[in-house]
N, C-alpha and C positions, 0 to 999 in steps of 0.2 A: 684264533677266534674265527669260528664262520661268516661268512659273506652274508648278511644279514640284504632281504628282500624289500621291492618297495609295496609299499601299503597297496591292497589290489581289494575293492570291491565285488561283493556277486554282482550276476546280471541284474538278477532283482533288488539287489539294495545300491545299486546305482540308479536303477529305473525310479526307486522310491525319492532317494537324492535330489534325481533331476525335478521329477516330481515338486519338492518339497520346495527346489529353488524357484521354480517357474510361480508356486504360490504365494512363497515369500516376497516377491520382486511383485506381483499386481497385489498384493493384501498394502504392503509396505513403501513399497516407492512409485507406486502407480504406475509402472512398466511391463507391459507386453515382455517376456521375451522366451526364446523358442526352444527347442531342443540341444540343437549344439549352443549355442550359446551359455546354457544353464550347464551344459556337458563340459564346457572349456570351463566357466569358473569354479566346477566340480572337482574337476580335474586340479587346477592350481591351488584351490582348498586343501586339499589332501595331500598333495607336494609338500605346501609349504608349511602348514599345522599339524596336517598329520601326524608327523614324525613327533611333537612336542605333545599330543595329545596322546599318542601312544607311549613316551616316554613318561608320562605320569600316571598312563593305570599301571604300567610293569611296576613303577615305583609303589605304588599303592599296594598291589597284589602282593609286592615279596614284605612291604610293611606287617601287611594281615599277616601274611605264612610265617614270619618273624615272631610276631606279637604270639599266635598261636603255638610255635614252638617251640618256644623260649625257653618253659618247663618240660620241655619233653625229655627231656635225661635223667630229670627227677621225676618226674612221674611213670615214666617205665623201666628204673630200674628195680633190679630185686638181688638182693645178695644173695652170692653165692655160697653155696654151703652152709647152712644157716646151721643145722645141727651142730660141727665139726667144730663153729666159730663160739657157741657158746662152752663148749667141753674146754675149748683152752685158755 
């Protein structure tokens, strides 16, 4: 099995993150706070949920891929020789 990576945000969807924490923290707990601050618990979010949060869309995606080709060997097969098989 390959060495599997850690979860790594774009620039911009970290910039949005941090963003998103600094709002949540004055909307929600009336606290100021700043760039790295909102960058560190960004950061520890994704360490520690990440992984669990990722581990249930894979789970869900190979559900769907599952569910969706469940019939796929009955729906595309096609006999072979179809003539050959009714002559005998």
């Amino acid at each position: 099995m390959r060495k599997k990576s850690s979860i790594a945000l774009s620039d911009a969807a970290r910039k949005q993150a941090i963003g998103a924490l600094k709002q949540y923290f004055a909307a929600n707990l009336d606290e100021e706070i700043g760039d790295l601050k909102a960058g560190l618990l960004l950061d520890f979010v994704v360490s520690e949920l990440g992984p669990s949060v990722y581990n249930q869309a894979i789970a869900d995606a190979r559900a769907f891929f599952e569910e969706r080709t469940g019939d796929l060997a009955a729906i595309c097969y096609q006999d072979e020789f179809p003539t050959s098989r009714r002559k005998a």
